[in-house]
RONUKE-692356 format. One record per residue (C-alpha): x, y, z. Coordinates in steps of 0.5 Angstrom, whole numbers, padded with zeros to 4 digits, always signed. Each point is the difference from the previous one (the first is absolute). Layout:
BEGIN
XYZ...
This chain:
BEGIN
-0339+0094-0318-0003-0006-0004+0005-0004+0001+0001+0002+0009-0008-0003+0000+0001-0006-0003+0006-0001+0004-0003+0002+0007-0006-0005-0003+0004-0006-0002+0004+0001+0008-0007+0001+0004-0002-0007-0003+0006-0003+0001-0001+0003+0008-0006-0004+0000+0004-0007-0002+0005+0002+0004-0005-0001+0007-0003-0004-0002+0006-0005-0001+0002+0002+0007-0005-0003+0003+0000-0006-0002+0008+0000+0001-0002+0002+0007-0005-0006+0002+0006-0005-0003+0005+0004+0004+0000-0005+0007+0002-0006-0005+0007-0002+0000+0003+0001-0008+0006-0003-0002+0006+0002-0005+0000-0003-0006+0006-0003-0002-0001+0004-0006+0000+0006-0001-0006+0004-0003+0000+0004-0006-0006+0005+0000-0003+0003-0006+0002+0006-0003-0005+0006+0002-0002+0007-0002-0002+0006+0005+0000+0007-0002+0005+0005+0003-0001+0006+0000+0006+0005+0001+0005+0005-0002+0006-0003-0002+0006+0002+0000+0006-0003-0004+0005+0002+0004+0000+0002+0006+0003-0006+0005-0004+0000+0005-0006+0003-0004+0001-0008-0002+0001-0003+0006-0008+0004+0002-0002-0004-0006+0002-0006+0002-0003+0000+0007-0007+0003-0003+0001-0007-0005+0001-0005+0005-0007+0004+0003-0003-0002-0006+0003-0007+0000-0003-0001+0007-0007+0001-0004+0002-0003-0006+0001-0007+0004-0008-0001+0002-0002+0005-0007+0000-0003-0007-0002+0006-0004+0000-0001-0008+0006+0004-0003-0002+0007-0003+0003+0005-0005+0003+0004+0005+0007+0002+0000+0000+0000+0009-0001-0008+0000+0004-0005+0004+0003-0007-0002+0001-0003+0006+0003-0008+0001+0001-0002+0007+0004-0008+0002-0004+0002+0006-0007-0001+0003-0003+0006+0004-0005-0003+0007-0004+0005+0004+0001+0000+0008-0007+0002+0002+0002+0002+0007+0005+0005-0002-0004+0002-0006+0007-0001-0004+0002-0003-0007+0007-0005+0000+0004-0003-0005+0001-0007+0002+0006-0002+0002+0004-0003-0006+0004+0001-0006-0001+0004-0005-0001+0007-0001-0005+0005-0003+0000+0003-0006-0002+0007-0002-0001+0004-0007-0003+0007-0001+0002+0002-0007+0008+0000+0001+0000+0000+0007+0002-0008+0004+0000-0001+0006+0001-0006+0004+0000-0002+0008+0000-0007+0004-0005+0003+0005-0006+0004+0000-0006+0001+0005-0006+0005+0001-0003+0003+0006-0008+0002-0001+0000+0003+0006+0005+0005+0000+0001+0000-0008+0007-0001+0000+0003-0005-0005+0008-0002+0001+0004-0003-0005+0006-0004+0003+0007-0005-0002+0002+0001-0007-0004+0007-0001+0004+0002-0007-0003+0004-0006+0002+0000-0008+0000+0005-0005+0002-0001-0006+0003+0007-0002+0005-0002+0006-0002+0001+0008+0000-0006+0004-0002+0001+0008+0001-0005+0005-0003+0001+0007-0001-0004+0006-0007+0002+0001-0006+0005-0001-0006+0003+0003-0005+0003-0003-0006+0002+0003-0007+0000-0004-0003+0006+0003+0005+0006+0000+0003-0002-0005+0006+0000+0003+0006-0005-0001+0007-0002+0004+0005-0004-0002+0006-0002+0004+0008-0003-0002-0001+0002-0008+0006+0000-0006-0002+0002-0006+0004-0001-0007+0000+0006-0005+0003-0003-0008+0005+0005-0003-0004-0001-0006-0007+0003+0003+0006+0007+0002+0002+0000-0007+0006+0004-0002+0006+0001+0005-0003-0006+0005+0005-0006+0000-0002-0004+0006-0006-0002+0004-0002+0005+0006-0002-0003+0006-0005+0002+0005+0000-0003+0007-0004+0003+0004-0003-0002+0008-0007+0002-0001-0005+0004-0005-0007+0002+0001-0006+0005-0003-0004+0000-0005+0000-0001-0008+0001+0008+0000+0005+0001+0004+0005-0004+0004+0005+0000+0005+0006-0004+0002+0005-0001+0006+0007-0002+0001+0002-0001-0008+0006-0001-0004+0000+0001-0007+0006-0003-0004+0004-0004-0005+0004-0005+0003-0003-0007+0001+0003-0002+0006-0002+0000+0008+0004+0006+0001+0001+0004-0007+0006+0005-0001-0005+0006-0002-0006+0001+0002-0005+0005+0003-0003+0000+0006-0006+0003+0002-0004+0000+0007-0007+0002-0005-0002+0000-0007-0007+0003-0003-0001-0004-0006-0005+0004-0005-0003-0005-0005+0003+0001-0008+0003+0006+0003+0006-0001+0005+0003-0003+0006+0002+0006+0005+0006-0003+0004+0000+0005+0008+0007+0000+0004+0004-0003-0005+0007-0003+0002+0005-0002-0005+0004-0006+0001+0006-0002-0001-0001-0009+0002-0001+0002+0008+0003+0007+0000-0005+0006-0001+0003+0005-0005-0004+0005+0000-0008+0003+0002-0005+0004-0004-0007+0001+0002-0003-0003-0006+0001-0003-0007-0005-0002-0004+0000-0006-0006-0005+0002-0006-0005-0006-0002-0002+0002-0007+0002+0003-0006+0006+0006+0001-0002+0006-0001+0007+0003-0001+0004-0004-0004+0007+0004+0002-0002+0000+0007+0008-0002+0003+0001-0006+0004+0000-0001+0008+0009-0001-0002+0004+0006-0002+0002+0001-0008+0007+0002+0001+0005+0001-0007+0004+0005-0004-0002+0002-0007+0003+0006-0004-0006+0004+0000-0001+0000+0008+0007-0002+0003-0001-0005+0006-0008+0001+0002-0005-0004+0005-0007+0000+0000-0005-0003+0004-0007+0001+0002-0004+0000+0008-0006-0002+0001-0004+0007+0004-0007-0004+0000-0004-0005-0002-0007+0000+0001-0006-0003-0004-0002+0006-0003+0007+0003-0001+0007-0001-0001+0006+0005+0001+0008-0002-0002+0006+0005+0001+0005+0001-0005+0007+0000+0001+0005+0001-0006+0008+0002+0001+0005+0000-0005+0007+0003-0001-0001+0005-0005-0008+0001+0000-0001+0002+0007-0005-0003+0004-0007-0002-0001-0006-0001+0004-0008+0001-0002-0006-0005+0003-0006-0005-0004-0006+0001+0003-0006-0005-0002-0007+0000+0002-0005-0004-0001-0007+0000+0002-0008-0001-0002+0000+0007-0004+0006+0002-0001+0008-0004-0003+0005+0003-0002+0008+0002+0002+0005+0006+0001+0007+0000-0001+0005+0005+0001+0007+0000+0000+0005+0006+0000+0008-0002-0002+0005+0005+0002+0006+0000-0003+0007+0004+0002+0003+0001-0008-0007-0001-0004-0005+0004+0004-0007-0003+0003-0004-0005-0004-0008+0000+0002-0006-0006-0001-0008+0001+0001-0005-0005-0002-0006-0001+0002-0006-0005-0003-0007+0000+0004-0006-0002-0002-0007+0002+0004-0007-0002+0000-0004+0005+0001-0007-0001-0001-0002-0007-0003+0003-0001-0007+0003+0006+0001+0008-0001+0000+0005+0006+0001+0007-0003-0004+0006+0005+0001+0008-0002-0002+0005+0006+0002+0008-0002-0001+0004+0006-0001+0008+0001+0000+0005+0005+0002+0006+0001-0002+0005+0006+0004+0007+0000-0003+0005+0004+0004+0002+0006-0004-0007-0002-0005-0006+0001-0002-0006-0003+0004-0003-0005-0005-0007-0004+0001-0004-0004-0003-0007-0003+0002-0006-0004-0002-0007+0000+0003-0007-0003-0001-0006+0001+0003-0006-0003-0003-0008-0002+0003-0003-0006-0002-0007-0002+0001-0002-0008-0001-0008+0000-0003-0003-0007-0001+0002-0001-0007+0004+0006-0002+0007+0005+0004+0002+0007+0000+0006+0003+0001+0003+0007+0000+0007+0001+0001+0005+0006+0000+0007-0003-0003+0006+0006+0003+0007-0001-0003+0006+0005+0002+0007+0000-0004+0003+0004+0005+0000+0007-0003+0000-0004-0007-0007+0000-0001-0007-0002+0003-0006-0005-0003-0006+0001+0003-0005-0006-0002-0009-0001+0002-0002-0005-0003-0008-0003+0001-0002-0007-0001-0008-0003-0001-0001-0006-0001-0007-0005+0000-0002-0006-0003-0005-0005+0001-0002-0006-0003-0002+0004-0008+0005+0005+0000+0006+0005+0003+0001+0006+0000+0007+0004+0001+0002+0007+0001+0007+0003+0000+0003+0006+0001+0006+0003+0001+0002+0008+0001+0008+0001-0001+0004+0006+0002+0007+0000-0001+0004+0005+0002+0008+0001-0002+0005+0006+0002+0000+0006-0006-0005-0004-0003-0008+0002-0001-0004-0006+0004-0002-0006-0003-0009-0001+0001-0003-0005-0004-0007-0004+0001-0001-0007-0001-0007-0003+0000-0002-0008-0002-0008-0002-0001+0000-0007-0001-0008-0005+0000+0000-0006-0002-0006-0005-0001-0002-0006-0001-0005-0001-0005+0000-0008-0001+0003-0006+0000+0004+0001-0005+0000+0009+0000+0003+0005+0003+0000+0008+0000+0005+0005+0002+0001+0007+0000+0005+0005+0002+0001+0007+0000+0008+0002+0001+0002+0007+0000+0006+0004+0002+0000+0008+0001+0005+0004+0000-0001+0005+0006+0006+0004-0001-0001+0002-0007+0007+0001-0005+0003+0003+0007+0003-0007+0001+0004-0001-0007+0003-0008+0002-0008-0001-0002+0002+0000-0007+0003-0006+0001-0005-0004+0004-0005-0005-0004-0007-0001+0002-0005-0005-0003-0007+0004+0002-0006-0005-0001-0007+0005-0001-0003-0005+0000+0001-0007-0002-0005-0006+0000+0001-0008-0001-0003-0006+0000+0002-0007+0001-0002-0007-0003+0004-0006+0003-0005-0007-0003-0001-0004+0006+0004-0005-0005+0005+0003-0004+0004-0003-0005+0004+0002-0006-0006+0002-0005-0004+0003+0006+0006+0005+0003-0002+0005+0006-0003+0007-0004+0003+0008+0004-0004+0006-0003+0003+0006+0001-0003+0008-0001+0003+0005+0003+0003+0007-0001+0008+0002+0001+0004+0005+0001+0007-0001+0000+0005+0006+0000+0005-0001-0007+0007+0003+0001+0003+0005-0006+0006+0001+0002+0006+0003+0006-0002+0005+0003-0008+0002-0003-0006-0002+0003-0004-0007-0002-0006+0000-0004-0006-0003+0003-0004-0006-0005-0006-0001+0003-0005-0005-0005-0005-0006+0000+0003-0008+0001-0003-0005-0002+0003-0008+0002-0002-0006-0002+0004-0006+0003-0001-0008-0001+0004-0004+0004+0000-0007-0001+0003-0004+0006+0005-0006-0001-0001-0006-0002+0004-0007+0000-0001-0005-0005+0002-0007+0001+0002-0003-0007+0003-0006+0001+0002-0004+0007+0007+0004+0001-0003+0006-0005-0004+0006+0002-0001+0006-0003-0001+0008+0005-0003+0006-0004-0003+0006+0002-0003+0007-0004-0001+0007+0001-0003+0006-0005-0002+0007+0001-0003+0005-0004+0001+0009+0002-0004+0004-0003+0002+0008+0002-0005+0006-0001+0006+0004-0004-0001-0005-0006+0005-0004+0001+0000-0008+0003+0005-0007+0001-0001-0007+0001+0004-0005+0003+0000-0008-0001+0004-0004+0005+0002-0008+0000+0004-0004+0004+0001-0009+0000+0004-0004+0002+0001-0007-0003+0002-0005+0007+0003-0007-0002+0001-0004+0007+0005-0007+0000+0004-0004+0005-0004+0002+0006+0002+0007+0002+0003+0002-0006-0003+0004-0005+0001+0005-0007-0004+0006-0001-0001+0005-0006-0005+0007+0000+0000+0005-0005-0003+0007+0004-0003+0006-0005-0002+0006+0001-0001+0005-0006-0004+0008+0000-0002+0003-0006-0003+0008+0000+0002+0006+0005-0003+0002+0006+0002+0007+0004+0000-0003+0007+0006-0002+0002-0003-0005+0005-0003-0004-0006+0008+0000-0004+0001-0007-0001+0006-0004-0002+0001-0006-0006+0004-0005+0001+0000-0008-0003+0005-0005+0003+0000-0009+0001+0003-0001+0006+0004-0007+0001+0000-0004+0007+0003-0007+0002+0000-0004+0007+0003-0007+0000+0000-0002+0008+0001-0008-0001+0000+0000+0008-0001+0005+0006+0007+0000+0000+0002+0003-0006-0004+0005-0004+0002+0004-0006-0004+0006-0004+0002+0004-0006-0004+0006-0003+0001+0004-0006-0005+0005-0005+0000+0003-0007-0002+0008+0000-0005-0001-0006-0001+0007-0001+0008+0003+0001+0002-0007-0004+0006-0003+0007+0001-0005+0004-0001+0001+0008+0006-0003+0003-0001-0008+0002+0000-0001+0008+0002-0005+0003-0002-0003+0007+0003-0006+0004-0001-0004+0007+0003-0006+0002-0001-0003+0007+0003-0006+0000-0002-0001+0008-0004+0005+0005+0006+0002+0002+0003+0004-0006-0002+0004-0005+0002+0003-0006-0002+0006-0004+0002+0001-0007-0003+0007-0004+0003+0003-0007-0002+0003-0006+0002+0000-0007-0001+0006-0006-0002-0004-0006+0002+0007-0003+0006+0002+0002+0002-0007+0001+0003+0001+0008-0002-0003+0006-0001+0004+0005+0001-0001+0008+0000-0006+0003-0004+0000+0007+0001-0006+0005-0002-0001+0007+0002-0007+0004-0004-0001+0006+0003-0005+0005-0002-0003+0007+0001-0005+0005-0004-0004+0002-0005+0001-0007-0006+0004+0001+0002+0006+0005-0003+0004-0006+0002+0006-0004+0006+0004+0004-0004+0005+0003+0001+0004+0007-0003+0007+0003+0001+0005-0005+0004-0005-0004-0005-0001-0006+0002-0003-0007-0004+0002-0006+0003-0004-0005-0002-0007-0002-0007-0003-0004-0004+0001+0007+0003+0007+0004-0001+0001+0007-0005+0006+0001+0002+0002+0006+0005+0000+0005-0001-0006+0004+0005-0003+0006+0001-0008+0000+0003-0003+0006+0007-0002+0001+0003-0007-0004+0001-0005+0005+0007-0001+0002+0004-0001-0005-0005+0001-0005+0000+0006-0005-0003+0004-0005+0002+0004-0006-0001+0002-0006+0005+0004-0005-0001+0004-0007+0003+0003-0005+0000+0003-0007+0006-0001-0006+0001+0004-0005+0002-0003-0007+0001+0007-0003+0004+0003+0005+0003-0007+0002-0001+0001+0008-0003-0002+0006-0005+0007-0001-0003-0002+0008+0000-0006+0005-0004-0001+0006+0000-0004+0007-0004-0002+0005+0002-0005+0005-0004-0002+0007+0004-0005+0004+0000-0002+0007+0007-0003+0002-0003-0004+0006-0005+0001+0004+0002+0006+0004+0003+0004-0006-0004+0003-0007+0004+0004-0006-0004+0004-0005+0004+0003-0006-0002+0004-0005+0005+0003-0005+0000+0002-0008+0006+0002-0005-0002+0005-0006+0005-0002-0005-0001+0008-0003+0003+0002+0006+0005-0006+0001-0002+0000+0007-0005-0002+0006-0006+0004+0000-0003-0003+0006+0003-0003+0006-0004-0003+0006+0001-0005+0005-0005-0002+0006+0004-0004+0006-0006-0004+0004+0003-0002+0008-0006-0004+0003+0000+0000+0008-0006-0005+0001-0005+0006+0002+0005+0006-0003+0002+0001-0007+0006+0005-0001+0000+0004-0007+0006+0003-0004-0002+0002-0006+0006+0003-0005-0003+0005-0007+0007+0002-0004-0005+0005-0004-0002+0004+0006+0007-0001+0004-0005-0002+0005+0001-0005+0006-0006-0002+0004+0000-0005+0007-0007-0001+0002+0000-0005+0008-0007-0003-0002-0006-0004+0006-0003-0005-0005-0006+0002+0003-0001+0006-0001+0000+0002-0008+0005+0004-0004-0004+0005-0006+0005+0003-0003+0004-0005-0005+0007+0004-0003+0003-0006-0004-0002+0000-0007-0001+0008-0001+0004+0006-0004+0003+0005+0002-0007+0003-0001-0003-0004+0004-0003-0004-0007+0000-0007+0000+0005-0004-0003+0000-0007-0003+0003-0005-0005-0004+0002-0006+0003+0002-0007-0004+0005-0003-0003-0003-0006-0003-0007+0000-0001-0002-0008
């Protein structure tokens, strides 16, 4: 609210400016002004703007550009000093603004040039604009086009807005949309052309509209709409649709709707059919209809027919409103050999009261096989969670059911507050499981955590954590389960505010511990119950340097465990490495790790493991094309040498690469296998070979998720092959391929094959051929593990969620990766 005053002040004075400098323009208005020869360059100036901005929507942007052509017209006459706000404008003009006193109207002047105006990522630019005082329209003309940087250019012939309702109209506009601002599926830019558009920032309509892919005047495909609702961040909603075919109208429908943010169903199936043969459906089809599309809600019919699991139908309805969200799914498969298959979900998330949220989750399945048993598994969740100022509640009930195998019923309540000294958490959880023939499973579960902050440099923790068993010796599967019970436990905390290796970081722990102890099959557990006292010094890790190229890390740890049943340990652990750097990037490292306990202790929690090795590492790297690492250790303790891996990468050019990885058993005296990986592609640069859900991780720098790269230019390609050689068994054990590459400009083939030397023979087989018809893509995809055949007819405009090549039999992702990497 501050910052709106401060605002609100800083424009009511750049008013007064504004009219003072009108008068004087009006009283130098009847003398005769010459154009400059040269073009005059105005001074950056800063207005604040105060709107909502939406970030998608196209003609939510256009509205923007006509409200900065507004503030462009004051920006002209105000020079008001910049200010941290994120609404300022930075206006640059090659073209003076005159007043015409009797028409009470701001002109650009006549010239070259344009104006030039930014609003965060927004430009927009245009050859001439003019304001009108008296009926508060601002129109912005000859070159009108607006930039954003995620991927949306519009162009218009002009644009109106008026000042008092807030109201805008726009005639005879094209706007661009990016493939890469759609993501995955999108393979070409969407055009929409349009006759007229106008409304408010909330809500736009549109006349005459054509949406499509093709860049020519008369585009092959395209849909033609006589109006669109255009909702900001939300969807365009296309009324009356034609589809075309170049001139000739294919077919009608009464709406189609196009999503402007991120999907909320990622198997939502394209407006193109999916059409193929596998070995567990026979020849299927499937495809979605829109029912409708509003601001609030969304509902898609489901059709899935195959030749040997019948016909399927179901409907996705989601909603969304100011107090409630959520979706309901629903589909039924009706099979003539196997029976009838049915899917329910629902998620819904309600405020009820102000800070109070309703969370409900609910996915069941039914199975019914003809001539069997009715099998259905279920999960629901339904939980409260009340927001406090410095804390939330939550109450949820967790309902699992395994179809006639058992049930799982969970409450669990969660407390948490905290301010600026300490917090506090508390949990709880009740438990009953239930399985058929078997006495019911009851247990409770309770957590109390407070933690405080005593100083700068202390702390204090406490924590109460119990399990009660409900159900007594009722339940025998208890004899097995182990619970550490904390009745109570305190801590402090010491962190100097400048630690080092003599003055390590200090955990002081009293507490009181059960732990159940096993006797053996089949009797029951005796419970240890006694004091624990824990004494931790942890000193943190430090690097000495001792020469130019010699550095020295180290770090320690001591603890101490007294126990209220006569009995104690301690432990005492270090740990350094001796790093020696030489020709730039090359360096040599050697550490000694230690860890030794002496005692005994009764919990099973504090058992501690002692071991003593030197490990070895070397990396000579003479240039970034070539790099080569060797590491190997000796097991002090149980006196063996670690086998020595060895690490290779060339990269003679950036367009290929070569990796090399193998071990060897100082022990045995064996080399192990030899994993390699030859990364090749033209023109250099087009990156590691990663398409849809083709993921590679093998390699220095795996690729951590499924990521879809463009296609290669013509003719270009990109591949990457692996392979795994054993020396024992004297054989190619596994070999991997992946090739990208378009043949020309209107032909792409995606290959992914690999042979299993155990099995002497192919154990993926999949091929992916790519016809491009300038707006139209035909896909035909070929999967030997599936014995499937799939022919997708896709519009470039209209994205494409559900990617089959690269996957299983499973439906897993496959890729080049050979398992182990030394």
């Amino acid at each position: 609210m501050a910052q709106g005053m401060k605002e609100m002040a800083q424009a009511q004075k750049g008013q007064g400016k504004w009219k003072a400098q009108k008068k004087k323009a009006q009283a130098k208005s009847n003398k005769v002004q010459s154009q400059s020869s040269k073009q005059q360059k105005f001074h950056q100036c800063y207005l604040p703007f105060a709107i909502r901005y939406s970030p998608f929507a196209l003609s939510c942007y256009l509205f923007l550009s006509l409200l900065l052509a507004v503030s462009f017209v004051f920006g002209q006459q105000l020079n008001a000093p910049p200010s941290p706000s994120d609404n300022l404008l930075r206006i640059e003009s090659d073209l003076p603004m005159r007043y015409f006193p009797e028409e009470r109207e701001w002109r650009t002047v006549e010239g070259t040039g344009t104006i030039k105006i930014n609003f965060r990522e927004l430009t927009v630019f245009s050859r001439r604009a003019r304001y009108n005082e008296r009926e508060q329209i601002l129109e912005a003309q000859e070159g009108l086009r607006a930039i954003l940087q995620e991927g949306i250019e519009f162009e218009g012939g002009s644009a109106r807005y008026f000042v008092n309702e807030r109201r805008w109209v726009i005639e005879n506009g094209k706007a661009t949309f990016d493939p890469n601002y759609f993501g995955e599926g999108v393979a070409a830019p969407i055009y929409l052309t349009l006759q007229n558009i106008s409304g408010r920032e909330e809500q736009m309509t549109a006349h005459q509209c054509t949406c499509t892919s093709c860049d020519r005047p008369h585009p092959h495909f395209s849909l033609q709409a006589k109006s669109a609702e255009v909702i900001p961040n939300d969807r365009l909603i296309l009324r009356h649709v034609g589809i075309y075919i170049g001139k000739t109208r294919l077919i009608g429908i009464g709406r189609y709707s196009i999503s402007l943010k991120l999907r909320r169903r990622q198997n939502r199936l394209p407006i193109t059919p999916d059409v193929g043969r596998d070995q567990y459906s026979g020849a299927f089809i499937r495809t979605s209809l829109s029912l409708f599309d509003t601001r609030t809600q969304s509902a898609d019919l489901v059709l899935d027919w195959s030749e040997r699991r019948g016909l399927g139908y179901g409907i996705e309805h989601d909603y969304d409103t100011r107090q409630l969200q959520g979706g309901l799914n629903f589909f039924i498969q009706k099979s003539p050999f196997l029976g009838k298959e049915q899917i329910f979900s629902w998620r819904h998330q309600q405020r009820i009261l102000p800070g109070l949220l309703l969370l409900v989750f609910w996915d069941e399945r039914r199975n019914s096989p003809f001539g069997g048993r009715s099998y259905t598994s279920s999960s629901r969740q339904f939980s409260l969670r009340r927001s406090w100022r410095r804390g939330t509640t939550e109450l949820s009930l967790r309902m699992l059911g395994y179809g006639g195998f058992g049930d799982d019923r969970t409450w669990t309540l969660n407390h948490s507050i905290a301010t600026g000294q300490q917090s506090i958490n508390l949990f709880t959880t009740l438990r009953e499981v239930s399985r058929p023939g078997q006495p019911a499973d009851k247990e409770l579960n309770e957590r109390i955590e407070l933690r405080r902050r005593l100083s700068d440099e202390w702390d204090m923790a406490f924590r109460f954590e119990q399990r009660v068993d409900l159900d007594k010796d009722k339940y025998t599967g208890d004899n097995f389960y182990y619970a550490l019970d904390r009745t109570p436990e305190l801590s402090f905390f010491f962190r100097p505010n400048r630690s080092s290796f003599l003055r390590p970081n200090i955990a002081i722990g009293l507490s009181r511990w059960s732990e159940p102890q096993f006797v053996g099959i089949g009797q029951e557990p005796l419970s240890l119950t006694t004091e624990r006292l824990h004494l931790r010094l942890d000193s943190p890790y430090r690097t000495l340097k001792l020469t130019g190229n010699l550095s020295y890390s180290h770090s320690g740890i001591f603890e101490q465990f007294l126990y209220g049943n006569d009995t104690a340990q301690y432990l005492y652990s270090y740990r350094s490495t001796l790093t020696w750097r030489f020709g730039g990037n090359s360096q040599m490292d050697l550490s000694y790790w230690i860890q030794k306990h002496r005692g005994y202790t009764p919990f099973r929690s504090d058992t501690l493991t002692s071991y003593e090795n030197m490990d070895w590492r070397l990396q000579i790297s003479p240039s970034q094309k070539f790099l080569l690492s060797a590491s190997t250790g000796l097991d002090l303790q149980r006196d063996f040498f670690r086998d020595l891996l060895l690490n290779m990468r060339w990269q003679p050019y950036q367009g290929m690469a070569l990796d090399l990885s193998t071990g060897y058993s100082l022990e045995r005296g064996d080399w192990q296998d030899l994993l390699g990986r030859l990364l090749l592609s033209k023109p250099g640069g087009l990156g590691l070979p990663t398409y849809g859900t083709f993921v590679s991780y093998y390699g220095f720098q795996p690729t951590p998720f499924a990521e879809e790269r463009p296609a290669p230019p013509p003719g270009g390609f990109r591949s990457e092959l692996t392979f795994r050689y054993s020396p024992t068994r004297g054989q190619w054990t596994r070999v991997r391929l992946f090739l990208d590459w378009s043949i020309s400009r209107t032909w792409r083939l995606e290959t992914l094959l690999g042979y299993s030397g155990v099995l002497r023979k192919m154990d993926i087989t999949q091929f992916r051929v790519t016809k491009d018809l300038h707006c139209y893509q035909i896909w035909a995809t070929y999967n030997r593990e599936r014995r499937e055949f799939r022919f997708f007819f896709v519009i470039k405009a209209f994205p494409i969620f559900q990617q089959f090549f690269g996957t299983s039999d499973q439906g897993a992702f496959l890729d080049t990766s050979l398992g182990q990497v030394y």
